[in-house]
FIKOLZA-1660 file (N, C-alpha, C; in steps of 0.1 Angstrom, whole numbers, plus 5000, padded with zeros to 4 digits):
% residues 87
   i   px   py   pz ch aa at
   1 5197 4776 2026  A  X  N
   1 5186 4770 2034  A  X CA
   1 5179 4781 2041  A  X  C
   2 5170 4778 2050  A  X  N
   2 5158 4783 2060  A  X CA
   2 5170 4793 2068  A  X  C
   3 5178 4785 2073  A  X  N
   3 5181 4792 2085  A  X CA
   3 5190 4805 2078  A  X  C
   4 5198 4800 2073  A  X  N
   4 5211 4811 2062  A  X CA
   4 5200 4825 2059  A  X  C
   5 5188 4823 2051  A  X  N
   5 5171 4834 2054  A  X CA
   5 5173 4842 2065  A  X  C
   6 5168 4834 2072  A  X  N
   6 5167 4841 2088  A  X CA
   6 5178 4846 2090  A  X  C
   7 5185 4844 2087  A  X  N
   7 5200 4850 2095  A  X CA
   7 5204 4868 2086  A  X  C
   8 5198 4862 2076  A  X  N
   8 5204 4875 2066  A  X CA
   8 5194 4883 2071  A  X  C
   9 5172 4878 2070  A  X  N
   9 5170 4888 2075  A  X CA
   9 5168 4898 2088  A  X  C
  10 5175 4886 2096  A  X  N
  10 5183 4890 2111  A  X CA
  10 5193 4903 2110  A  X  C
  11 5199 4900 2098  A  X  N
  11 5212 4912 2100  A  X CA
  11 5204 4923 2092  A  X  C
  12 5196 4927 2080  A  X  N
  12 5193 4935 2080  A  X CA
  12 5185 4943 2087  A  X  C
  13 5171 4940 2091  A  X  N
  13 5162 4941 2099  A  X CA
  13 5164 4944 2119  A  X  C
  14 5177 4937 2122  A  X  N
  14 5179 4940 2134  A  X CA
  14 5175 4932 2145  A  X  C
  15 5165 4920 2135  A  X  N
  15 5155 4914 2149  A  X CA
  15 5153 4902 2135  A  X  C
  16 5146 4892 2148  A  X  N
  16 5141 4876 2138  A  X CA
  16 5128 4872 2142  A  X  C
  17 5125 4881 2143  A  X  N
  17 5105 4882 2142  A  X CA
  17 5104 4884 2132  A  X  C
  18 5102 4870 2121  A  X  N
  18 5100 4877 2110  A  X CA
  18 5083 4876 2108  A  X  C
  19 5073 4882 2099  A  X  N
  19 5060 4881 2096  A  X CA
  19 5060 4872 2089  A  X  C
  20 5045 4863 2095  A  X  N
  20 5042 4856 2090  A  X CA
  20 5040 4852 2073  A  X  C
  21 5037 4861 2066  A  X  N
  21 5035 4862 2053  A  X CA
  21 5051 4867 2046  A  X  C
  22 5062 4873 2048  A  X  N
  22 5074 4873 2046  A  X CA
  22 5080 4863 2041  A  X  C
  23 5080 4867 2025  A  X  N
  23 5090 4857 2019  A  X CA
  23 5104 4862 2018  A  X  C
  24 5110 4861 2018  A  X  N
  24 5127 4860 2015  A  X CA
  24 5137 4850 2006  A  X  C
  25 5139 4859 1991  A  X  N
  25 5143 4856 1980  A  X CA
  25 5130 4840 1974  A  X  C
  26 5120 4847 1975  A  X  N
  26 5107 4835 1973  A  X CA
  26 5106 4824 1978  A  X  C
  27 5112 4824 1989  A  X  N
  27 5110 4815 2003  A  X CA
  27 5100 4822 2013  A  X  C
  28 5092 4813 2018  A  X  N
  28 5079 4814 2026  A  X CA
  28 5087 4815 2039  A  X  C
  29 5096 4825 2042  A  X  N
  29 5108 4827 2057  A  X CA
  29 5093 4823 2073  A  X  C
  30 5085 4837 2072  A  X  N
  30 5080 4836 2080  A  X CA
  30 5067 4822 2083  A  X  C
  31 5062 4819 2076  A  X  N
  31 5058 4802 2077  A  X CA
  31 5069 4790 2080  A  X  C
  32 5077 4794 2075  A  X  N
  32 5090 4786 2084  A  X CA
  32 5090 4785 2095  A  X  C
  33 5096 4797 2101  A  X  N
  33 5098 4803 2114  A  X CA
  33 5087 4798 2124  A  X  C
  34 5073 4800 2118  A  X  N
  34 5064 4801 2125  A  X CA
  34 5068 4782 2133  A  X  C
  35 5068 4775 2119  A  X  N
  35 5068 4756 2120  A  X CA
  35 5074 4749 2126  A  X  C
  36 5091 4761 2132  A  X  N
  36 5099 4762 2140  A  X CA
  36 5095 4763 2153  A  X  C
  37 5089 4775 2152  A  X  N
  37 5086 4774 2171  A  X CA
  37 5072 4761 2171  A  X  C
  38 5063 4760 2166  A  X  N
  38 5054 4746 2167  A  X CA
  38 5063 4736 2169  A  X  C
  39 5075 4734 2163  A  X  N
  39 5080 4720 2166  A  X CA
  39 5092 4725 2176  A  X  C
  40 5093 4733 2181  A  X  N
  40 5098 4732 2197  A  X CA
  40 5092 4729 2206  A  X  C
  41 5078 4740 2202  A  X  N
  41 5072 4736 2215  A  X CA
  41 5061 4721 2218  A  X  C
  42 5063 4710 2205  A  X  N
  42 5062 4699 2207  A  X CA
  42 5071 4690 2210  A  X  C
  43 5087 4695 2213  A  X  N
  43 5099 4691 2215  A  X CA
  43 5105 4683 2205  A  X  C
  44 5099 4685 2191  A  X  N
  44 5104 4680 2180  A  X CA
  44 5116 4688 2172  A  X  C
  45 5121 4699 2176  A  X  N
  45 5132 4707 2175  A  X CA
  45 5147 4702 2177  A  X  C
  46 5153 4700 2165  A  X  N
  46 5170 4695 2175  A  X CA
  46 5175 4710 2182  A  X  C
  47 5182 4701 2197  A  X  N
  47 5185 4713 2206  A  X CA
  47 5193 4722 2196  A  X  C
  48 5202 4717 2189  A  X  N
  48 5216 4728 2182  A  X CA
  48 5210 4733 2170  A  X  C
  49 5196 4734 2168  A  X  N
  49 5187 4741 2159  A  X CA
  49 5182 4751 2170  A  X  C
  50 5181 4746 2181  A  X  N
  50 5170 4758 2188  A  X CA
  50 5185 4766 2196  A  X  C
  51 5195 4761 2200  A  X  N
  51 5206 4768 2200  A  X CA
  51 5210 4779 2188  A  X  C
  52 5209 4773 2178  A  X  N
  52 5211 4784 2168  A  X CA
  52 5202 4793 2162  A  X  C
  53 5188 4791 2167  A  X  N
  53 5181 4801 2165  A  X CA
  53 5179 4810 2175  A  X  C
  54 5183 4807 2185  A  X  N
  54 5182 4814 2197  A  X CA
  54 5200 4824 2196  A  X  C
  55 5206 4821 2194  A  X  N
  55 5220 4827 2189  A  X CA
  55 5215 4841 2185  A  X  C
  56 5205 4839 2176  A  X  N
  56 5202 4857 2165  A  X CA
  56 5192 4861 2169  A  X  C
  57 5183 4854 2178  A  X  N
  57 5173 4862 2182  A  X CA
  57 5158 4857 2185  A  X  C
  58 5157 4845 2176  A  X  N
  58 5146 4841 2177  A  X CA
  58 5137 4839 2188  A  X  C
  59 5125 4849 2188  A  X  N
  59 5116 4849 2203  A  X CA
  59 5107 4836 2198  A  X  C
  60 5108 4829 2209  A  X  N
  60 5099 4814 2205  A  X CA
  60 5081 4818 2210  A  X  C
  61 5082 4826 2220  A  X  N
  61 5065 4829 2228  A  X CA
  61 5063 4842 2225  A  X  C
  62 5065 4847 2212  A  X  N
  62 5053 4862 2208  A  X CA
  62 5049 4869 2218  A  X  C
  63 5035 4865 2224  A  X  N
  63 5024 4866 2229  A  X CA
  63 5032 4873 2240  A  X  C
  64 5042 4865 2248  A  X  N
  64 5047 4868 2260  A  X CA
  64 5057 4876 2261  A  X  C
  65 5064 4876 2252  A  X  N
  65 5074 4889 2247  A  X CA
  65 5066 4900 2248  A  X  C
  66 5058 4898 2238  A  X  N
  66 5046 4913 2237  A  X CA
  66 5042 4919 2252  A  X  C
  67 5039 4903 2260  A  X  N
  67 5030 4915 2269  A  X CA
  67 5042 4917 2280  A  X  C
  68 5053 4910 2281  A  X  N
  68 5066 4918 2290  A  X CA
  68 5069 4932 2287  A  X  C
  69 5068 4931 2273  A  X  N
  69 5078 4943 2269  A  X CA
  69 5065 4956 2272  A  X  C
  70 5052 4954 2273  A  X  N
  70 5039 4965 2278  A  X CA
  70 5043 4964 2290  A  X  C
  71 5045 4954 2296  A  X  N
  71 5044 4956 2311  A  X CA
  71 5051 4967 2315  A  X  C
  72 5069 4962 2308  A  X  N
  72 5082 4973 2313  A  X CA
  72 5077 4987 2309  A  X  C
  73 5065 4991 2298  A  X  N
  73 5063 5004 2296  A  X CA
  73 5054 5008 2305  A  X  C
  74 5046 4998 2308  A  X  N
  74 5036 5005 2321  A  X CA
  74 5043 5012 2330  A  X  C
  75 5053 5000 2338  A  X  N
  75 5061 5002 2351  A  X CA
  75 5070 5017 2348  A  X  C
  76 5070 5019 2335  A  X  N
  76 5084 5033 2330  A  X CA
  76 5069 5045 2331  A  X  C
  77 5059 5040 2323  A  X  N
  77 5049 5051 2332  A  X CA
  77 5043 5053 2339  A  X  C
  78 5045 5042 2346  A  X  N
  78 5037 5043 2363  A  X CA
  78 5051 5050 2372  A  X  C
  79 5063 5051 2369  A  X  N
  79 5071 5054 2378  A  X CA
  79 5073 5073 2376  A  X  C
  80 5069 5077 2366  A  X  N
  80 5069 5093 2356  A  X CA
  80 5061 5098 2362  A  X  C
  81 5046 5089 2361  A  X  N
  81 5032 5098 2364  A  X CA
  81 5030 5098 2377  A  X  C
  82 5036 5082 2382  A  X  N
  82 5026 5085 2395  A  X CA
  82 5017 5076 2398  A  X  C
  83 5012 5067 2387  A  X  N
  83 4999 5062 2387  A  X CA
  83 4999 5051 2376  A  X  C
  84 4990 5045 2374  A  X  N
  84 4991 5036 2361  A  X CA
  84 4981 5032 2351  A  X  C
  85 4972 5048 2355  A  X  N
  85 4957 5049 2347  A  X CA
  85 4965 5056 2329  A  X  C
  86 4965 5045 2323  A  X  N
  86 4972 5051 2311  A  X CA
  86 4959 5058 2304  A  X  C
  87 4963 5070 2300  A  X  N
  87 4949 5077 2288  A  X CA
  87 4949 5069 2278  A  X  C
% end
């Protein structure tokens, strides 16, 4: 199934961001994934599905992962330089 996908390309890859267009063994993985977080965040997700995707890694908010993880690099160069005018 879907999830057994994600999990394998969890263990190779390191992470379960998978891309959108990512098939796995001619499974549409990352259109999955994607239909996954849509139906959590319309609370149509069973919890011991979002339990187990959350187990390996699955980031449900992209957007906000993304811009945490810029922020911590700002704050790591704002604290080096001095300042936080990045070139």
């Amino acid at each position: 199934n879907n999830y057994c996908l994600l999990v394998k390309f969890q263990q190779r890859e390191r992470h379960a961001n998978v891309p959108q267009k990512h098939k796995e063994d001619e499974k549409n993985l990352g259109v999955w994934l994607i239909s996954q977080r849509h139906r959590k965040k319309k609370g149509e997700l069973d919890i011991s599905l979002v339990e187990r995707l959350e187990d390996i890694g699955v980031i449900w908010d992209i957007l906000k992962e993304q811009w945490e993880n810029n922020y911590r690099l700002l704050v790591k160069f704002q604290q080096r330089e001095g300042h936080a005018n990045v070139p």
